[in-house]
C-alpha positions as CSV (number, residue, x, y, z in Angstrom):
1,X,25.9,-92.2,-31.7
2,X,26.6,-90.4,-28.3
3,X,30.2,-91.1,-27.2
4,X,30.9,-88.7,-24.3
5,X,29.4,-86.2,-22.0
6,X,31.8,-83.9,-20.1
7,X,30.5,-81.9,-17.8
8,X,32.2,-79.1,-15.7
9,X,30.3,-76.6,-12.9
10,X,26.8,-77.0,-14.2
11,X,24.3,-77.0,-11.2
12,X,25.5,-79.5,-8.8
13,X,28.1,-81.3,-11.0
14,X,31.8,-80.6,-10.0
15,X,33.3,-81.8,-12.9
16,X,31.8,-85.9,-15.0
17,X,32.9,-87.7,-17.9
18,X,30.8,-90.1,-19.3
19,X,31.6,-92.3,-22.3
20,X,28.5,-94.1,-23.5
21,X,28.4,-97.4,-25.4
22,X,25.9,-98.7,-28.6
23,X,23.1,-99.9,-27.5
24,X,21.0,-99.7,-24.3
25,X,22.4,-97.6,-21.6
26,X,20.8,-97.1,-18.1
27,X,20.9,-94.8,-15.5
28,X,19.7,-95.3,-12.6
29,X,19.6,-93.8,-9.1
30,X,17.4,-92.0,-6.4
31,X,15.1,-89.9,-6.6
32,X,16.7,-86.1,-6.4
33,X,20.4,-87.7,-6.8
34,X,20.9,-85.6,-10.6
35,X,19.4,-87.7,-13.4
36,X,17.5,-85.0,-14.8
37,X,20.7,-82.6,-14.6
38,X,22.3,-85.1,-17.2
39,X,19.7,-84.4,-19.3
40,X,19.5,-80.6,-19.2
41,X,23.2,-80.7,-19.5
42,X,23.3,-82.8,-22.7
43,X,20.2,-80.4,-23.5
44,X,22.3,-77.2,-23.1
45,X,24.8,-78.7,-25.4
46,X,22.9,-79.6,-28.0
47,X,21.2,-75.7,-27.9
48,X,17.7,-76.5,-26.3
49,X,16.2,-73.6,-24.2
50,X,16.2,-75.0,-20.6
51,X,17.0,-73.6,-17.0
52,X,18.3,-70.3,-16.7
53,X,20.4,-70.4,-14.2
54,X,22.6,-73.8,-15.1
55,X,26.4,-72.3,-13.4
56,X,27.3,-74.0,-10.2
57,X,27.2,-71.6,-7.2
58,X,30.6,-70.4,-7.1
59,X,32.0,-71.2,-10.3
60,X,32.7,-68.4,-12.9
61,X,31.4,-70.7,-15.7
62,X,30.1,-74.2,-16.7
63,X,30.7,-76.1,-19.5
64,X,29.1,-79.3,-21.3
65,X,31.0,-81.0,-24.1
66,X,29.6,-84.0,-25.9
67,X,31.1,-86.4,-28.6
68,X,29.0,-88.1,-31.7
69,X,30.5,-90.7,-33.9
70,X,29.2,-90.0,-37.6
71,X,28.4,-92.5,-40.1
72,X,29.5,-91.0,-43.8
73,X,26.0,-90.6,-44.8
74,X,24.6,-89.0,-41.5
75,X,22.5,-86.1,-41.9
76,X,24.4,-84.0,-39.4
77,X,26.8,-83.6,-42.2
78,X,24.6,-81.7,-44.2
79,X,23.8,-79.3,-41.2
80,X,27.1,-78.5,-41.0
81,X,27.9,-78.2,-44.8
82,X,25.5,-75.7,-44.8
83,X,27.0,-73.6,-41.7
84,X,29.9,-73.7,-43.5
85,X,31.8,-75.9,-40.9
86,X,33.9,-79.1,-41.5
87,X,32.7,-82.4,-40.9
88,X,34.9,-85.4,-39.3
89,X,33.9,-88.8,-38.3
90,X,34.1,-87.5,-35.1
91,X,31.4,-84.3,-34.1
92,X,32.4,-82.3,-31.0
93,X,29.9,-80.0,-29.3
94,X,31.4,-77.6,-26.8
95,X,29.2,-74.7,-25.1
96,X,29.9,-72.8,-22.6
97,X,27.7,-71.0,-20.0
98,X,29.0,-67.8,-18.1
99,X,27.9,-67.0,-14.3
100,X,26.3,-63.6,-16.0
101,X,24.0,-65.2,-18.5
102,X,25.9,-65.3,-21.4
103,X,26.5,-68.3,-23.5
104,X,29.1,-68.9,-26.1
105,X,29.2,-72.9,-28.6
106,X,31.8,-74.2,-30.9
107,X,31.2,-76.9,-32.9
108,X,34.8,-78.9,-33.6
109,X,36.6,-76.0,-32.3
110,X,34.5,-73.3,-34.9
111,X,32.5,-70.9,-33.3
112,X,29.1,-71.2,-34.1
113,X,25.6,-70.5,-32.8
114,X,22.9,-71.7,-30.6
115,X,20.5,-71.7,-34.2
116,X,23.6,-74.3,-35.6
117,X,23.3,-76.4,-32.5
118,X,19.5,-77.1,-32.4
119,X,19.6,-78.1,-36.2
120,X,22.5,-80.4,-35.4
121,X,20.6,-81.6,-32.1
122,X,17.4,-82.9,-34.9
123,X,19.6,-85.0,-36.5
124,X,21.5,-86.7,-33.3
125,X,19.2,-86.8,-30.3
126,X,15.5,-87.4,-29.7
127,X,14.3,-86.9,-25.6
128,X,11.2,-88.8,-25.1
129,X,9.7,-88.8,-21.4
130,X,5.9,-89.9,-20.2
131,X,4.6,-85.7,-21.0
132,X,6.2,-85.9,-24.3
133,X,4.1,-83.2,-25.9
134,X,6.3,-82.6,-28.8
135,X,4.9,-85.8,-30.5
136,X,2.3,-88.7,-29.5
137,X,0.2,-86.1,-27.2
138,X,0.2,-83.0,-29.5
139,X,-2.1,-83.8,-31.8
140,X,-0.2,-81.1,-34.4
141,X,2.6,-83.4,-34.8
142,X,0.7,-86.5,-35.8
143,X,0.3,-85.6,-39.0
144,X,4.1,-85.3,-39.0
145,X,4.9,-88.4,-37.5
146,X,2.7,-90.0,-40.1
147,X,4.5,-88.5,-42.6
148,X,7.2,-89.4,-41.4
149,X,6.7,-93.4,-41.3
150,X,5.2,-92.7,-44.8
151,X,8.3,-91.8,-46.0
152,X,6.2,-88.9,-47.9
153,X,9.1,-86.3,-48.0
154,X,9.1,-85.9,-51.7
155,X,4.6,-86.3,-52.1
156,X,5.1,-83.3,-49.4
157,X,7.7,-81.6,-51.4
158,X,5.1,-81.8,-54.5
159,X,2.0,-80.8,-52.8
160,X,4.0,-77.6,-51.2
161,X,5.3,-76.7,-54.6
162,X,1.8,-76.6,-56.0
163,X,0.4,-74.8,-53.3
164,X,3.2,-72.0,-54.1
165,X,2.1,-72.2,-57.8
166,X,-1.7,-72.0,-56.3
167,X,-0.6,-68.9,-54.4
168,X,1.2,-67.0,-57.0
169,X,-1.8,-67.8,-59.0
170,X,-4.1,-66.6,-56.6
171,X,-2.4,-63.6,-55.5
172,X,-1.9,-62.8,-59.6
173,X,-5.7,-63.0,-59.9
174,X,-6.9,-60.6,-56.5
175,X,-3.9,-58.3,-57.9
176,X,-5.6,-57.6,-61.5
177,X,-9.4,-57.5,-60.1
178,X,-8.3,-55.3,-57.1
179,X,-6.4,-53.1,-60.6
180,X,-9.1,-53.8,-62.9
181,X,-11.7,-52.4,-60.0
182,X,-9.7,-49.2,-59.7
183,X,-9.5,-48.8,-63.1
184,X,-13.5,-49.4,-63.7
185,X,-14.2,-46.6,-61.4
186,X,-12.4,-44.5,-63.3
187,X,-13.6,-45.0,-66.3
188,X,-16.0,-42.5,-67.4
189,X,-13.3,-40.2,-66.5
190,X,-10.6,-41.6,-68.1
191,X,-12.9,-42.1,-71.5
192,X,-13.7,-38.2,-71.4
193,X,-10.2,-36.9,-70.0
194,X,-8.7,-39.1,-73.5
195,X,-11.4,-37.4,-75.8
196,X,-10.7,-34.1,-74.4
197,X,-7.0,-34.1,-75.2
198,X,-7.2,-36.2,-78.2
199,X,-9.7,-33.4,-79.9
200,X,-7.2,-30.5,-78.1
201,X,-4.5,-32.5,-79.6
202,X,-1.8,-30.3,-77.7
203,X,1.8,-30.4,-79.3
204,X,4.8,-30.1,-77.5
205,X,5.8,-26.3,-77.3
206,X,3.0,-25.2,-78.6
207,X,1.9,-23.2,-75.9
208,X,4.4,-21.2,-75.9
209,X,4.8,-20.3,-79.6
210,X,1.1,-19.1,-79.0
211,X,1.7,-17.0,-76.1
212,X,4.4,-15.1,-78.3
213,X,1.9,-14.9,-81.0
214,X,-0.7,-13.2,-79.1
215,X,1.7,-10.8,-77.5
216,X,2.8,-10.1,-81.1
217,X,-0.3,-8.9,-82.2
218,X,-1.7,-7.5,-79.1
219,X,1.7,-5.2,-79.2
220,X,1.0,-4.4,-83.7
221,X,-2.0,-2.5,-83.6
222,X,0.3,0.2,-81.3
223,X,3.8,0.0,-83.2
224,X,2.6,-0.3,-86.4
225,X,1.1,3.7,-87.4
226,X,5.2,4.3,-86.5
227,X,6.1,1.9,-89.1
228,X,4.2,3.2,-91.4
229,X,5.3,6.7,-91.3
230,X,8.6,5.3,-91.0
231,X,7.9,3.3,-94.4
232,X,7.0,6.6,-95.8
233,X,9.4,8.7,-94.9
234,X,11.7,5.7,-96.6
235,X,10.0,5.8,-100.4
236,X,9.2,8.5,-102.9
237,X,7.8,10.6,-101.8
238,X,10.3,10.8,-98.6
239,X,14.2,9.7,-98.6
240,X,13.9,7.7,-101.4
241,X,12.5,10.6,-103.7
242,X,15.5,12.7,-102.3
243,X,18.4,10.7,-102.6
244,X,17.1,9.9,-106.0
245,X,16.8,13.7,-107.2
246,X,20.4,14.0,-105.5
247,X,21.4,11.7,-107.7
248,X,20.1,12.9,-110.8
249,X,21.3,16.3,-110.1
250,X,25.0,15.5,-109.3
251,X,25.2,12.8,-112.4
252,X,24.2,16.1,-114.5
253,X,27.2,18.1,-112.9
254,X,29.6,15.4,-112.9
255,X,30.9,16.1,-116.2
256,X,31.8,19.7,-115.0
257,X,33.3,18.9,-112.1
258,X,36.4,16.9,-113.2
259,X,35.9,13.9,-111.0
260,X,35.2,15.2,-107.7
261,X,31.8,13.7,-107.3
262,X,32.7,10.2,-108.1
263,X,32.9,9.5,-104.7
264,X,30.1,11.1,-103.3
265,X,27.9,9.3,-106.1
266,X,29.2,5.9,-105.3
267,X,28.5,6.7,-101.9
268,X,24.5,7.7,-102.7
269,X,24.8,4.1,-105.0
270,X,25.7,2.5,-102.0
271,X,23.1,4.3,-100.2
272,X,20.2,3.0,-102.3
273,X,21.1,-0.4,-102.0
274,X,21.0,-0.5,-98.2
275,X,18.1,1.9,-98.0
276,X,16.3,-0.7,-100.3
277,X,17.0,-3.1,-98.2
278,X,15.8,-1.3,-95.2
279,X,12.6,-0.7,-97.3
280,X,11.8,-4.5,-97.7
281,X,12.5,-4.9,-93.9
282,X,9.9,-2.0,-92.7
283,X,7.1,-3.9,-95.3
284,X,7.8,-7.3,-94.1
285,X,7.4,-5.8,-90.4
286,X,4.1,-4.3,-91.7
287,X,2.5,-7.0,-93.3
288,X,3.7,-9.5,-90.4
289,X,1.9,-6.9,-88.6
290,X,-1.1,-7.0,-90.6
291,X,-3.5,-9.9,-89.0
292,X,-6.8,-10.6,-88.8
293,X,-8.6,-10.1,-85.3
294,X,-10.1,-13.3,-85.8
295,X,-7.0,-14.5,-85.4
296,X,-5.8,-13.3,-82.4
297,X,-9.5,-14.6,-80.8
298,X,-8.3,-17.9,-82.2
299,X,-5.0,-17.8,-81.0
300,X,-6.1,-16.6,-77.3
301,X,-9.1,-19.4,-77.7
302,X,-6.5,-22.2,-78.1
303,X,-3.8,-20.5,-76.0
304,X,-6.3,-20.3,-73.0
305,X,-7.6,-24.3,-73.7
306,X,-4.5,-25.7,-73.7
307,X,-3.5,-23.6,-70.1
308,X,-6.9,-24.7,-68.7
309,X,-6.5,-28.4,-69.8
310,X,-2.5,-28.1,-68.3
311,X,-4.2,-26.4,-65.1
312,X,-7.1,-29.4,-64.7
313,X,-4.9,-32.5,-64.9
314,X,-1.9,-30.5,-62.9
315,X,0.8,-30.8,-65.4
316,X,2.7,-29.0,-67.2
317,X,1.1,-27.6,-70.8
318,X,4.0,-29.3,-72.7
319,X,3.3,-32.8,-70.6
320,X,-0.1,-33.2,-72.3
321,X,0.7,-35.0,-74.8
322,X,2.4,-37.7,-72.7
323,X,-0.4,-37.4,-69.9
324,X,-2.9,-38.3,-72.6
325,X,-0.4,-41.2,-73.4
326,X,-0.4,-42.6,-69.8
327,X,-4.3,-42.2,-69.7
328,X,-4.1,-44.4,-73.2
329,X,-2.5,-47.0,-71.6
330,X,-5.0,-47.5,-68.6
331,X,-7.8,-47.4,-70.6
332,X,-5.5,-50.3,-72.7
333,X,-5.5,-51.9,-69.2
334,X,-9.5,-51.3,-68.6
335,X,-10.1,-52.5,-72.0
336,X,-7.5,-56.1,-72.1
337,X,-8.6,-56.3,-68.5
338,X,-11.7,-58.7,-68.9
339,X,-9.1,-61.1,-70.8
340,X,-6.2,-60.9,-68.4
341,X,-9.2,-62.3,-66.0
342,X,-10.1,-64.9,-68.3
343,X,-6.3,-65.5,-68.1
344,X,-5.5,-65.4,-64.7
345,X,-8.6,-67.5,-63.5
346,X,-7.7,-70.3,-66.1
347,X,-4.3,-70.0,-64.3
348,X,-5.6,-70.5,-60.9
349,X,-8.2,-73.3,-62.0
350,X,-5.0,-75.1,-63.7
351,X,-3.1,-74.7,-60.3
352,X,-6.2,-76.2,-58.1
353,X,-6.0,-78.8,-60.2
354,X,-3.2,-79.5,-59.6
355,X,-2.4,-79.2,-55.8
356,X,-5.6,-81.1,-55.6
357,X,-4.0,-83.7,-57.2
358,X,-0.7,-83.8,-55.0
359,X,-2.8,-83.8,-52.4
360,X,-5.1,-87.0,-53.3
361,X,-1.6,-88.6,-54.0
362,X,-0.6,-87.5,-50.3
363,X,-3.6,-88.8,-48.9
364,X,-3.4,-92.2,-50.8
365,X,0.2,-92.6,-49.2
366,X,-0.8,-91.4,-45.3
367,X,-4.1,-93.9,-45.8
368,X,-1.5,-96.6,-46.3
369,X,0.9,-95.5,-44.1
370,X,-1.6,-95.4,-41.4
371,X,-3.2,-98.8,-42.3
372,X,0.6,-100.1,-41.5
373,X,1.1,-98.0,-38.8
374,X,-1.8,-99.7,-36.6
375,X,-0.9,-102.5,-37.8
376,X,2.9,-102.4,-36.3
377,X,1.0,-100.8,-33.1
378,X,-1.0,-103.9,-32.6
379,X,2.0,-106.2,-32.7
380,X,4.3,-103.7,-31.0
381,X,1.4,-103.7,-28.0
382,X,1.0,-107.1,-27.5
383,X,4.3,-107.3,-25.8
384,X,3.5,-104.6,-23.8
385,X,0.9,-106.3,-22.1
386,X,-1.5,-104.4,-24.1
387,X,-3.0,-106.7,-26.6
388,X,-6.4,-105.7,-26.1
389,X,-5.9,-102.1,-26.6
390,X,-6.9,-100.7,-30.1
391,X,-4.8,-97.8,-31.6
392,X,-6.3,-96.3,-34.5
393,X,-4.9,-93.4,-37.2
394,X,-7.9,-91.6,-38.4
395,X,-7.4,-89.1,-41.0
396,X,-10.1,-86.8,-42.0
397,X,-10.0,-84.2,-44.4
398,X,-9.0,-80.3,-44.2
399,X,-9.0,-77.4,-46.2
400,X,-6.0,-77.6,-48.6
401,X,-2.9,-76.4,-47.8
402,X,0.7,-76.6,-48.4
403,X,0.8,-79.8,-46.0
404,X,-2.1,-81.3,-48.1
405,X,-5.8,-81.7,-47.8
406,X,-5.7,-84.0,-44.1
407,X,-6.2,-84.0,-40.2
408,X,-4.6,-87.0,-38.8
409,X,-5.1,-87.9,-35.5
410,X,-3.6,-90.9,-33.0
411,X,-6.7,-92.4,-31.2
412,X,-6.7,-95.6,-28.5
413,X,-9.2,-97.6,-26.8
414,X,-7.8,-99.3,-24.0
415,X,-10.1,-102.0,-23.6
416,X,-12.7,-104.0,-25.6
417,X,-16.3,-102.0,-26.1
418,X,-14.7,-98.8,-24.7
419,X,-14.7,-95.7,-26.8
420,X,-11.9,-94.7,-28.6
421,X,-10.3,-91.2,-28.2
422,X,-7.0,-88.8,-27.9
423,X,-4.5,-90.4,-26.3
424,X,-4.1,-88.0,-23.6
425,X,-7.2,-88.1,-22.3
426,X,-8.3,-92.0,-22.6
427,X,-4.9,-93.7,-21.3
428,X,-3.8,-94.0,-18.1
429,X,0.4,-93.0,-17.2
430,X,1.7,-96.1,-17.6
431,X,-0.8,-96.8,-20.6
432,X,0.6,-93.8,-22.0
433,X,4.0,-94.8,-21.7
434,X,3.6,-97.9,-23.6
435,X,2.0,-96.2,-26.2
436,X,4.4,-94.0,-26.7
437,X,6.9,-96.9,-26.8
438,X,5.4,-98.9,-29.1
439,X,5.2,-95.9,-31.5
440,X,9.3,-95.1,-31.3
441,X,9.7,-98.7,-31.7
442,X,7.6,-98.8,-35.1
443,X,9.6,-95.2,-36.4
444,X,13.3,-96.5,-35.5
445,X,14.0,-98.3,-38.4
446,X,13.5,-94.8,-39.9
447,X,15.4,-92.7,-37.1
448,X,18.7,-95.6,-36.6
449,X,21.0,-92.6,-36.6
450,X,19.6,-90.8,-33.9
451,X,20.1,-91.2,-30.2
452,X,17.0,-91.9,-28.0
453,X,16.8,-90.7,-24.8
454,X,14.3,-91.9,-22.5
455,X,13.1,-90.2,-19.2
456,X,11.3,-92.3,-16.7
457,X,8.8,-93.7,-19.7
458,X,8.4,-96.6,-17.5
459,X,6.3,-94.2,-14.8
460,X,3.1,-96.0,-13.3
461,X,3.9,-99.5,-14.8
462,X,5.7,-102.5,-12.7
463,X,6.0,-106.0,-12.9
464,X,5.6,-107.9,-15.7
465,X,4.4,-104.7,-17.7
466,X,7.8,-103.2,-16.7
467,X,9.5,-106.4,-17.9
468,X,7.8,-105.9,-20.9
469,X,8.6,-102.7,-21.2
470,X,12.3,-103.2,-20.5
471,X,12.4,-105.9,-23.4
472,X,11.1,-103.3,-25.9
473,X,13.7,-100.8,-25.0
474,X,16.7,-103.5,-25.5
475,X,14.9,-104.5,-28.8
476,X,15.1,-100.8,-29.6
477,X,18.7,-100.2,-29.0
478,X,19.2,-103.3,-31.5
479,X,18.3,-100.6,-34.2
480,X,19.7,-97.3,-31.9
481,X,21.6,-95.6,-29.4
482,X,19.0,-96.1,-26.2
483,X,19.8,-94.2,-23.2
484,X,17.3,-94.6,-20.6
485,X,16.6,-92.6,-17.3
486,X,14.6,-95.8,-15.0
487,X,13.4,-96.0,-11.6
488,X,12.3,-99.6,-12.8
489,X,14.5,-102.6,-11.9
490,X,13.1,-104.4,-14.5
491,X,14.2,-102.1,-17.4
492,X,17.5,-101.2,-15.6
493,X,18.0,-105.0,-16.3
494,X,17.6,-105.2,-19.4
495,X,20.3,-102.4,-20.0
496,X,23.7,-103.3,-21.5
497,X,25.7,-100.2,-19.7
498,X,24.6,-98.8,-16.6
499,X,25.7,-96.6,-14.6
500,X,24.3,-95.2,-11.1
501,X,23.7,-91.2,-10.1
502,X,24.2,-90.5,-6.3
503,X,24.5,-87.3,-4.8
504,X,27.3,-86.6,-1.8
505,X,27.7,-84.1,0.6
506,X,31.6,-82.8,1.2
507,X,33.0,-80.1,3.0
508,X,29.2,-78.8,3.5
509,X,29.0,-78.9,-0.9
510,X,26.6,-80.8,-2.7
511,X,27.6,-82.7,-5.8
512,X,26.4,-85.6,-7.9
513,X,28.5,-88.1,-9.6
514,X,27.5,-90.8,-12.3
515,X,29.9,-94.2,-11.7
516,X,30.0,-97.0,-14.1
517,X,28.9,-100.2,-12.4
518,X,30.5,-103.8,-12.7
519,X,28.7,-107.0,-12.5
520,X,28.8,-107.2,-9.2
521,X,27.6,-103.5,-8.9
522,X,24.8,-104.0,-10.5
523,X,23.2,-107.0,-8.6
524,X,23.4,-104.5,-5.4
525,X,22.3,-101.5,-7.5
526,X,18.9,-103.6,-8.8
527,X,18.5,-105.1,-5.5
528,X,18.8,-101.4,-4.2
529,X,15.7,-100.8,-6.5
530,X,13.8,-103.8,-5.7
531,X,14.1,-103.6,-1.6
532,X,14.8,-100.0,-0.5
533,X,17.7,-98.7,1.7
534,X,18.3,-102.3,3.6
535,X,19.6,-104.8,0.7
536,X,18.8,-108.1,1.4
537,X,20.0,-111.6,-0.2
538,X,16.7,-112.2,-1.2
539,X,17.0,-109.1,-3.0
540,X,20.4,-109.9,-4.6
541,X,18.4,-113.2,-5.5
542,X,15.8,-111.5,-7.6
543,X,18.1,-109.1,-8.8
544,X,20.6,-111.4,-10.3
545,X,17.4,-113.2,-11.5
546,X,16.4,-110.1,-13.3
547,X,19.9,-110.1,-14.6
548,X,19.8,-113.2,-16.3
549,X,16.1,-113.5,-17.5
């Protein structure tokens, strides 16, 4: 519940402190005097986006503080849990509004943001006036408001958790044809690029061990005539043949030379061992150097396929072997692709299914809901000197979505035989504003916590239709916070608190002031309303009549 409004330096308010009271509260006043700069004042507090230019002339900044009482369970709470700011029995909205534009809130005395303001606004205030385009007239709400009366949070909070599951499922299934599609025109390719390698069967440095290869024996048919002679001049019939006769003749003089050729004989000995060794390196050489020259073609044939193949696919030769790998596993893909559809489509029938069933359930619940609603419109009407108009819900249905499978729309007919239509283009302004009434008064047992703020909703209606009217309000504010903005005497009547808006004139400044009224007050403020400027008795007489009817 609204408690207080403090206002300081906003358009042509000097400085106003209003403390308002449960149920319904009036305001009355003339045309021009500053009702409507209340309103954008609370508005600015709460975060709405209004007037731009809000700072009275002259003043370096405005400011607009308001007070809420909160009820333990109230949903504000949960607003401010979640923007991480303590909540008290007691809310207090503070924002300020600086000459050059800028704007600055606190929410208990914590900084916070416009963004934390609006989503604390849903929760505490509701503006209604005659235009109210946010709800009855926009035709894009009524589904919501429906909803709303239905009580059909959690059949909503199904139905939009299978349409997520329908999505995923759907976006799953376009995913793997639009893959399976670029796959399929690959194919051919892919099936040939894998038998290609697959026959090549390229290992990992092999093409390297064949390069060295070929160079090998391109480079033997040149060295290896040298060899030869070298293994020659190595045997028998070269050094080998010598050392060995050197041998043979100094083992025959040994004897006779009293040891001087043991050394020079162990020396040959050790000779023969290395130059046999030496020997059996030059032949190895030479029959490593002995090849085929079929073998070489063979070896440049392979050498030469493997480079082309590396060349073709634009990898590297010793990345084949994992290229052909990665081409495997696509044509895997191509292959298992035809039963991932099967998959994927049983996935997406299974999630139709059942969004389609969340939303027959949601459409079984805003069938009944709406059969109620009319019904509560009928009897809330009747008051309203509107008995004989018909208001009818018609739903109709839509393509699914995450809202469900429905188009609901608010249609009247104001009188008997006459077609029915949207309400903003069949009833009249002060037709409109009882319809609108009569709708608030059917969704406030499910909106108690919130303050309801009416602007001139009794536009176009008088007399007993404004009586009427008046008497719904005060049965409204039995359930609510009612503030009402009224040009009516009639309503302003039926208020509990009122309080008149008059604008002055001092010291060539214009300001408005709000101002409580008494008993008394009130008589002269109604009879102000019924007669004009002059107030008669007689006017005092059908106020104070108003007053106690």
């Amino acid at each position: 519940m609204l408690r207080g409004l403090e206002i300081r330096d906003m358009l042509i308010i000097d400085r106003l402190e209003l403390a308002f009271q449960p149920g319904l509260n009036v305001l009355t006043g003339e045309t021009g005097a500053g009702k409507s700069i209340l309103l954008d004042a609370l508005g600015f507090v709460l975060g709405w986006r209004g007037r731009a230019e809000l700072v009275r002339a002259g003043a370096a900044q405005g400011e607009v503080m308001a007070s809420f009482d909160l009820a333990p369970d109230h949903p504000a709470r949960a607003v401010l849990a979640e923007a991480g700011l303590a909540a008290e029995d007691e809310l207090i909205l503070r924002r300020v509004n600086f000459a050059d534009g800028r704007k600055t809130a606190w929410v208990n005395d914590r900084r916070t943001s416009g963004e934390v303001l609006r989503a604390l606004s849903d929760t505490l205030v509701e503006l209604h006036g005659q235009q109210d385009d946010r709800g009855l007239l926009n035709p894009r709400g009524h589904r919501d408001i429906l909803d709303d009366f239905a009580e059909a949070g959690d059949g909503l909070a199904v139905t939009r958790a299978a349409w997520r599951e329908l999505s995923g499922a759907r976006r799953a299934l376009a995913e793997a044809e639009a893959a399976l599609a670029a796959v399929r025109s690959e194919e051919e390719f892919l099936r040939h690029s894998v038998a290609e390698l697959d026959k090549l069967h390229p290992e990992p440095g092999e093409e390297s061990d064949l390069d060295a290869r070929r160079r090998l024996m391109q480079g033997a048919a040149r060295i290896r005539e040298d060899i030869a002679r070298a293994h020659n001049a190595l045997s028998l019939q070269g050094v080998e043949g010598l050392v060995t006769d050197a041998v043979r003749w100094l083992d025959g003089a040994a004897d006779r030379a009293e040891g001087r050729l043991a050394a020079p004989l162990a020396a040959l000995e050790r000779l023969m061992i290395e130059l046999g060794e030496a020997q059996q390196g030059v032949e190895d050489c030479l029959a490593a150097l002995d090849f085929n020259p079929a073998e070489l073609e063979a070896v440049e044939e392979r050498l030469f396929a493997i480079r082309a193949l590396a060349r073709k696919h634009g990898v590297a030769p010793d990345d084949l072997g994992a290229f052909a790998e990665s081409l495997r596993g696509r044509l895997a893909a191509l292959d298992g692709g035809a039963k991932n559809l099967t998959r994927l489509s049983a996935a997406v029938a299974a999630a139709e299914a059942a969004h389609g069933v969340a939303c027959a359930a949601l459409t079984a619940r805003r069938l009944a809901a709406a059969k109620r609603l009319d019904t509560a419109m009928a009897a809330e009407l009747a008051p309203l000197k509107m008995e004989r108009a018909v208001f009818a819900t018609e739903i109709t249905p839509a393509d699914p979505g995450p809202d469900g499978a429905d188009i609901v729309a608010f249609t009247v007919a104001t009188n008997p035989g006459a077609p029915s239509g949207p309400l903003n283009r069949i009833a009249s302004g002060g037709e409109l504003s009882r319809f609108l009434l009569a709708l608030k008064v059917c969704l406030t047992k499910r909106q108690s916590r919130l303050t309801m703020i009416f602007d001139e909703i009794d536009r176009g209606v008088g007399g007993a239709t404004a009586d009427a009217v008046g008497r719904r309000l005060k049965a409204l504010s039995a359930e609510a916070q009612v503030l009402v903005v009224t040009h009516s005497p009639q309503v302003a009547a039926q208020g509990a608190h009122h309080w008149r808006v008059e604008k002055r004139v001092r010291g060539g400044m214009t300001t408005s002031t709000v101002t409580p009224l008494t008993a008394g007050e009130r008589v002269d403020e109604i009879a102000r309303m019924l007669a004009g400027d002059t107030i008669t008795e007689a006017a005092r007489g059908a106020a104070r009549a108003l007053l106690e009817g």
